[in-house]
C-alpha positions as CSV (number, residue, x, y, z in Angstrom):
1,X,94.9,101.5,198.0
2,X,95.0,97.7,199.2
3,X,92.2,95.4,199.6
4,X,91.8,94.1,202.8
5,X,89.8,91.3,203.7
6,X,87.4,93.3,205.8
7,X,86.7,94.2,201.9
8,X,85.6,91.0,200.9
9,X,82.2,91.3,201.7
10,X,81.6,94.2,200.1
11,X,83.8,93.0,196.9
12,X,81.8,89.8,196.2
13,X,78.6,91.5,196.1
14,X,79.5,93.6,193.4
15,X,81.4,90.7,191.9
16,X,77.9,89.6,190.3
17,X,78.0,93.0,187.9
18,X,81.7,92.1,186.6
19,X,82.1,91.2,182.9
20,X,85.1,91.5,180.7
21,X,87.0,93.3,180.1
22,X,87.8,95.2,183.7
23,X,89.3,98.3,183.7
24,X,90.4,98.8,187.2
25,X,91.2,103.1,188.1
26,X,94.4,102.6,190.1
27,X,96.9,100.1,190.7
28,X,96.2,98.2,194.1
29,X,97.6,95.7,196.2
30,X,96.1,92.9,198.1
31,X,96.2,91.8,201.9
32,X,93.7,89.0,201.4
33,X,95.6,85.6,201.8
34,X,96.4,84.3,198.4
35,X,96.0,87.4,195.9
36,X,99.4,89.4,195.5
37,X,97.3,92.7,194.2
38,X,94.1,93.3,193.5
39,X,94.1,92.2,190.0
40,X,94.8,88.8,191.3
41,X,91.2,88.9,193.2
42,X,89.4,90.6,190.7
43,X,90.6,88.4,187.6
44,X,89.1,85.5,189.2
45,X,85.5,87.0,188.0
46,X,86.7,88.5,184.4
47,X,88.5,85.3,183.3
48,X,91.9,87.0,183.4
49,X,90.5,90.0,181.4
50,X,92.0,92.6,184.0
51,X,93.5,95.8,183.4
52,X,94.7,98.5,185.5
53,X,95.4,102.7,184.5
54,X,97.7,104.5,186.9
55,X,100.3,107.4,186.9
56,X,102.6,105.2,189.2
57,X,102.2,101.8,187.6
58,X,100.0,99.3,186.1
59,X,99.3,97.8,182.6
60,X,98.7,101.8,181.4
61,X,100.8,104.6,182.7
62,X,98.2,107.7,181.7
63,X,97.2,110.5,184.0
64,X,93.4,110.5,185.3
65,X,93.9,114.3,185.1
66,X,93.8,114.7,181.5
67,X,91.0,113.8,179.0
68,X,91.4,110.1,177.9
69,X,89.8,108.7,175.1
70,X,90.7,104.7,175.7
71,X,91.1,102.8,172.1
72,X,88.3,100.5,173.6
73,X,84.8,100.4,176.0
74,X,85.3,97.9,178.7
75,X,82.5,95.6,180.2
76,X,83.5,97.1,183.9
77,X,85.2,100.4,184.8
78,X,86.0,100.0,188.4
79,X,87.0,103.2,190.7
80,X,88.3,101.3,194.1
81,X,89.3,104.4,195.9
82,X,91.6,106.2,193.4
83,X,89.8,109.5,192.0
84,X,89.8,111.5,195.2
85,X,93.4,111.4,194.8
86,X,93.2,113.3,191.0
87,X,93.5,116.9,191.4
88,X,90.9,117.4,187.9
89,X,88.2,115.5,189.6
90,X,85.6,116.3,187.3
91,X,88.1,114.7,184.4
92,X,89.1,111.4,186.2
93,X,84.7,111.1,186.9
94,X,84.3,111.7,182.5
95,X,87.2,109.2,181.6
96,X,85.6,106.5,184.3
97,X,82.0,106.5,183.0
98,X,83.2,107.4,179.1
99,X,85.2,103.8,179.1
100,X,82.0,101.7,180.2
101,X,80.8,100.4,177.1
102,X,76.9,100.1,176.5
103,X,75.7,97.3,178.6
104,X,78.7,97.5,180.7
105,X,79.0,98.5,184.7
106,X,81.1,101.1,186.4
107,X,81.9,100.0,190.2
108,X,82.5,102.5,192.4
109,X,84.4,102.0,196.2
110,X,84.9,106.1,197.2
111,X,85.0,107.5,200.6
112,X,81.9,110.0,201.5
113,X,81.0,111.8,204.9
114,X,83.0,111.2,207.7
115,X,86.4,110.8,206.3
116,X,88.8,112.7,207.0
117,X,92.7,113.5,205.4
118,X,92.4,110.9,202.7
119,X,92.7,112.2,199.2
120,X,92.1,115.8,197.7
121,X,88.3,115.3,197.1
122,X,85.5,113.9,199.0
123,X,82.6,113.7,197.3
124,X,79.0,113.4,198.9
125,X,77.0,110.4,198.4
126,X,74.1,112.1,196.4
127,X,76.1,114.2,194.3
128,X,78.2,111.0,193.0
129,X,74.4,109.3,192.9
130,X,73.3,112.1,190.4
131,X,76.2,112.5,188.6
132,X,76.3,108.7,187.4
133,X,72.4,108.7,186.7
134,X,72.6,111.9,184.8
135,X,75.0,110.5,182.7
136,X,73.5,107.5,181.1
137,X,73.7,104.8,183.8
138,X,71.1,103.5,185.7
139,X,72.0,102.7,189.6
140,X,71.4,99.4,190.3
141,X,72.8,99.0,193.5
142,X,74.0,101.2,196.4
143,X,75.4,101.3,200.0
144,X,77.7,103.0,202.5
145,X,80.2,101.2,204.3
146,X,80.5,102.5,207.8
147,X,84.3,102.5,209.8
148,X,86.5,104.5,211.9
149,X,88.2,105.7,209.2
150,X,84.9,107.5,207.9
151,X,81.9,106.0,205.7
152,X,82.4,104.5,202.2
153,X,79.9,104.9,199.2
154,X,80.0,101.0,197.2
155,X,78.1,101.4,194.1
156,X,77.6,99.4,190.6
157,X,75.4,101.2,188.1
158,X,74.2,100.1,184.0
159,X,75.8,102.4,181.4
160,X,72.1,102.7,179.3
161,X,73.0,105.0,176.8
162,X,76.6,106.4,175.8
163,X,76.7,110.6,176.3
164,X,79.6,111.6,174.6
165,X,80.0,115.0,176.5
166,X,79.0,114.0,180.1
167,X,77.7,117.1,182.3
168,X,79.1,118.1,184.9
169,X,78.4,117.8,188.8
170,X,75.3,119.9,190.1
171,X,75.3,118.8,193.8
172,X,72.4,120.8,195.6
173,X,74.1,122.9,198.5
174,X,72.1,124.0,201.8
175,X,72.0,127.4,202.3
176,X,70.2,129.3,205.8
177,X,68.5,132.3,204.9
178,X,66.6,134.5,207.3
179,X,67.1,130.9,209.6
180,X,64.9,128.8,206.4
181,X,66.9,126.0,205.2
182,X,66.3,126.3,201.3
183,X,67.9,123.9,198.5
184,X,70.0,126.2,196.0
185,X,71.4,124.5,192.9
């Protein structure tokens, strides 16, 4: 992904829940004047303290896929649209919120309802919602981003309490029967 500067909004209002160290999921470039790649922009609000994890490039070549277990906890994991493209979505979800340390913030920038042929996964709003909370973060603050391209979940949540094996997604599904609309989980 690239940052654009129709981004910037967006991007400086979950600048106030950055701390160092940043890991950053994905490496991205940057079309805001000024900022070569997103690490540029963002390490203006870490001091510098900016890393990036990709299978194509970055400071750490490692696969989102697999079960990581990072040497260290960072002050901000930061997913700016890069696990809907992991095929082991479940995995790259566990590796994000397992590298927050205590105290520390996961970001989250991830396309939701509307978009279309972008990634493998799209993930609904309320499932990604529960499956932070659930986890041991708190939500602190949430919105969806609405373009032609489809609507996009922005998200910055507290990591309360570390969980060491994270449980998996339980997103209620709709179901019709005998024309009643009932919640199944």
């Amino acid at each position: 992904m690239t940052i654009h500067p129709h981004h910037i909004p967006d991007l400086e209002r979950l600048s106030q829940y950055m701390q160092p160290p940043m890991l950053m999921l994905g490496a991205h470039g940057s079309a805001i004047p000024g900022f070569k790649t997103a690490g540029e922009y963002f390490a203006q609000w870490v001091g510098g303290k900016y890393f990036e994890v990709d299978l194509d490039g970055g400071h750490w070549r490692r696969d989102l896929n697999e079960d990581l277990r990072f040497p260290t906890c960072y002050g901000t994991v930061f997913n700016l649209g890069t696990i809907e493209h992991v095929w082991n979505v479940h995995n790259a979800w566990v590796n994000a919120l397992r590298a927050v340390e205590v105290g520390g913030h996961f970001l989250n920038h991830s396309p939701v309802a509307g978009y279309r042929n972008h990634g493998l996964h799209i993930t609904s709003e309320p499932a990604i919602r529960a499956f932070v909370s659930k986890n041991g973060f708190n939500i602190l603050d949430a919105w969806i981003t609405y373009r032609a391209v489809g609507d996009t979940l922005w998200l910055a949540a507290v990591k309360e309490r570390h969980i060491e094996d994270l449980a998996d997604f339980e997103p209620a599904w709709q179901v019709y029967e005998e024309g009643q609309k009932k919640a199944v989980r």
